[in-house]
N, C-alpha and C positions, 0 to 999 in steps of 0.2 A: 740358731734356736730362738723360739718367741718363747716369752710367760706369757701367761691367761690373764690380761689386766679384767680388774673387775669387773662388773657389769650386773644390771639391776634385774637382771634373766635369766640370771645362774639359778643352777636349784639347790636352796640348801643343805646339810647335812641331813640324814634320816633324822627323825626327835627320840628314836632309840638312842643314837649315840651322843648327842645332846644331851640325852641324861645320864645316860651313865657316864660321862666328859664331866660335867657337874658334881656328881657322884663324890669319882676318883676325888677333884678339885676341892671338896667338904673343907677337908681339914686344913687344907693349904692356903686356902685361898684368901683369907683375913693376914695375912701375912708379908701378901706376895703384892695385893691388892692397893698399894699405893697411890695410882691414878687414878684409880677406879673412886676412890675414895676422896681424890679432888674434885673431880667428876660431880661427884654425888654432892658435895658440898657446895657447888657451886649452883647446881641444877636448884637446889633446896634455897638459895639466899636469892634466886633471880624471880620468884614467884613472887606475885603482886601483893603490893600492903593491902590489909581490909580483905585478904580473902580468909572465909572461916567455913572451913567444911565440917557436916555434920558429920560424913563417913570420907575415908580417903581409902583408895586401894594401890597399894604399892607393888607393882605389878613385876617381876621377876626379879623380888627382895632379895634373892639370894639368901646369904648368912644376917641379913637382915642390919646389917649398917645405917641404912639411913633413917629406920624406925626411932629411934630417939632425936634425930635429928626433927622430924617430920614432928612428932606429939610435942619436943618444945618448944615448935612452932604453932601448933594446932592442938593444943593441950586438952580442948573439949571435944577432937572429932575422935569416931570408932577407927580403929586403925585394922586394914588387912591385909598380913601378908601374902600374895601369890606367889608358884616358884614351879617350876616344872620338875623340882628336885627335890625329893622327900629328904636327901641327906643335907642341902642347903637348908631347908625352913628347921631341921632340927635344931640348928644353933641360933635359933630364937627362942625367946622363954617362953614357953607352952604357957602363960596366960593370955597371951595372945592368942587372936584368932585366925591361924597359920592354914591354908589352903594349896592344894599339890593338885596346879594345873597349868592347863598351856592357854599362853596368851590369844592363841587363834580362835581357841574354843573356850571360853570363859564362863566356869560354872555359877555364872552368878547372875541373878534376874535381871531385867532390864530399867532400867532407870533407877538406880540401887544406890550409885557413890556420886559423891559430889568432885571429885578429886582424884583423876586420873593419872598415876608417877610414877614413872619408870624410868630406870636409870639404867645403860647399856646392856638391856638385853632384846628388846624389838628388832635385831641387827640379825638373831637369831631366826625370826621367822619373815613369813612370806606378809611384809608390811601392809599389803591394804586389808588383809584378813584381819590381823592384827589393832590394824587404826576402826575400821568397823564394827569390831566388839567392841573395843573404849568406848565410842560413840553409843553404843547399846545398853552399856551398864551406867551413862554417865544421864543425870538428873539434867532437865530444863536448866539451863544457863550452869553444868558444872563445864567444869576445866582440866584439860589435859596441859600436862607438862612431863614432856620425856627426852633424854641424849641418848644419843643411837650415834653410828662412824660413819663419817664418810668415804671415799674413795681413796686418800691419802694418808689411810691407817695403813703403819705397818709397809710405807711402801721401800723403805729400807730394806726387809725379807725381801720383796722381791727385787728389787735389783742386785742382791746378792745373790741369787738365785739364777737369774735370765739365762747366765749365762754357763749354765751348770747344767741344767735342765728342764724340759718342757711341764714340768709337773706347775699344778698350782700350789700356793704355801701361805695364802690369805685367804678371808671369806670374800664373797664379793659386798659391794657392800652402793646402796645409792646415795645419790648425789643430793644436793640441797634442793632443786628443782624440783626432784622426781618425789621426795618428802613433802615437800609441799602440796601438788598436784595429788598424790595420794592422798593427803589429810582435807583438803577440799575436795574429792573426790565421796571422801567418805562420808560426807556432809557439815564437817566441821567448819566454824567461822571463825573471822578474828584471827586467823593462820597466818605466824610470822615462826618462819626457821633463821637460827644463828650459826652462824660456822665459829671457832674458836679450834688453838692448836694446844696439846700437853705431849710433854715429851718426858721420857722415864730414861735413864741410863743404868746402863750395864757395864762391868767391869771387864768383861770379855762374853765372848759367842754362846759359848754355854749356858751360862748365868743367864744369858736374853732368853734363849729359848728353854731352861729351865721356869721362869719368868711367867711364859706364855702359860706352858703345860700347868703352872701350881695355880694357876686362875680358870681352867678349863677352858681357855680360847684356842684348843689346838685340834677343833675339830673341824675339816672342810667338805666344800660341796663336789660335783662333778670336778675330774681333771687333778685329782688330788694324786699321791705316792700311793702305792697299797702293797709295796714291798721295803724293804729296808736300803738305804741310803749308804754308801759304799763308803769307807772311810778317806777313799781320795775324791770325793763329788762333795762330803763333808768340809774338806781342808780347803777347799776351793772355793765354798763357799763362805767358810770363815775367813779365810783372805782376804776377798771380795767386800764382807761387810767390815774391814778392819780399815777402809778407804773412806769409810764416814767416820772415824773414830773424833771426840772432841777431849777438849782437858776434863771434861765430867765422864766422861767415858764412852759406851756406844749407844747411840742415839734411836730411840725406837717411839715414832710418832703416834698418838691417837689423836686422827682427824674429828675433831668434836660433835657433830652435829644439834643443836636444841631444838622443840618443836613447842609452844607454844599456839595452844586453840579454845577455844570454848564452841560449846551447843548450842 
C-alpha cells in the first residue's frame, strides 16, 4: 500500500469546510494551541528593528493571539484582524477592527497596510493567490512576514498510516523552494524563507489526534477517508505510531516554514 506524500498540486479542502473546521475549533482552539503559539511568537520577535507600520494586517488571526503581541510591538500602527471565521474573530474584542474574509480574495483596497502577518494559516490556501493579494494591499516598500508548514509536518501520521491504508491524513503542503519562487513570482523582493522544526507531544494516540481536531487542522484535500475508520485499522495505527514514542511522549512535528519580503 502507498500514502499520498504531499505535493504542491494537491487541491485543497473546499473553504466551506475550512470554515466551518474553524468554526467547530472556536472554542478549543486557544487551549489546544500551544505550538501554534510558539510559532506566533517567534514569527513576532524575528521581524526587523526600526520597522513601524502605520497599518498592519494580521491575516488569518484566528482567536486573535498574536494581536497584543503585534500593538506591543507597533503601539502606533491600526491593527486588522482577517479570519475566514466569523466564530475565530469573535474572540477578539469587538474594538478592534475584525474582518471575515479569505486571504485569496482580500477585501481590502490596494496599497492599504504597511505590514503583511500571518501566522499558520496561508498553508490553507492556493499560495500564489494568496501571496498576490499581500502584494496588492501592501504600501510601496511595506513588508510581509508569514509561517506556513512545510512538507515534514505531521510526517509521524503518515507513516503511521502507510501501512494501514491508502487514504491521505495530512494536507499537502510546499516546500521552501516552491515558497520562495512563489513569493518572487508574485513580485515581491528581498525574499529570504527559513525552515525551523517544533515538536508538540502527546501522551497517547488519542490525545494527538484529539490535538489536531481542537485546532481545526483536521481537514483535508483530494485522497482523504470519507467513511469511518474501523476499529482494527485504528489499533494499527496507534501501534504503528507507538514506534516513535520518546520519554516526553508521542512526538508530532510542525515543519516550520518563515517568509520574509518586502515591495
Amino acid at each position: 500500500m502507498t500514502d499520498f506524500p504531499p505535493s504542491a498540486t494537491d487541491k485543497h479542502p473546499p473553504k466551506r469546510r475550512i470554515r466551518q473546521s474553524f468554526e467547530r475549533a472556536a472554542a478549543t482552539y486557544d487551549s489546544a494551541a500551544d505550538v501554534q503559539r510558539r510559532i506566533c511568537c517567534r514569527l513576532v520577535a524575528g521581524l526587523p528593528a526600526g520597522l513601524a507600520p502605520s497599518r498592519l494586517l494580521d491575516a488569518g488571526c484566528g482567536t486573535g493571539y498574536a494581536r497584543s503581541l503585534l500593538e506591543t510591538r507597533f503601539p502606533a500602527a491600526d491593527y486588522i484582524g482577517l479570519d475566514l471565521s466569523p466564530g475565530m474573530l469573535s474572540r477578539i474584542d469587538a474594538d478592534k477592527l475584525r474582518i471575515a474574509g479569505d486571504l485569496e480574495h482580500l477585501p481590502l483596497t490596494d496599497a492599504c497596510v504597511d505590514l503583511y502577518w500571518s501566522s499558520l494559516a496561508v498553508q490553507w490556501c492556493e499560495l500564489s493567490k494568496a501571496l498576490s493579494e499581500a502584494r496588492r494591499v501592501l504600501r510601496p516598500g511595506g513588508r510581509i512576514a508569514l509561517a506556513s508548514l512545510g512538507p515534514k509536518t505531521f510526517h509521524e501520521l503518515r507513516q503511521a498510516f502507510a501501512g494501514v491504508d491508502e487514504y491521505r491524513h495530512t494536507l499537502a503542503f510546499h516546500t521552501a523552494e516552491e515558497i520562495e519562487k512563489l513569493a518572487q513570482a508574485s513580485g515581491l523582493v528581498a525574499v529570504d524563507v527559513q525552515n525551523s522544526t517544533e515538536i508538540a507531544h502527546y501522551p497517547d494516540f488519542r490525545s494527538l489526534l484529539k490535538a489536531v481536531k481542537a485546532i481545526g487542522a483536521n481537514q483535508l484535500g483530494d485522497g482523504r477517508r470519507t467513511s469511518l475508520m474501523s476499529r482494527s485499522s485504528f489499533n494499527r495505527a496507534e501501534a504503528a505510531f507507538e514506534a516513535s514514542r520518546t520519554p516526553a511522549g508521542l512526538p508530532l512535528t510542525y515543519d516550520v516554514l518563515t517568509l520574509s519580503a518586502q515591495t
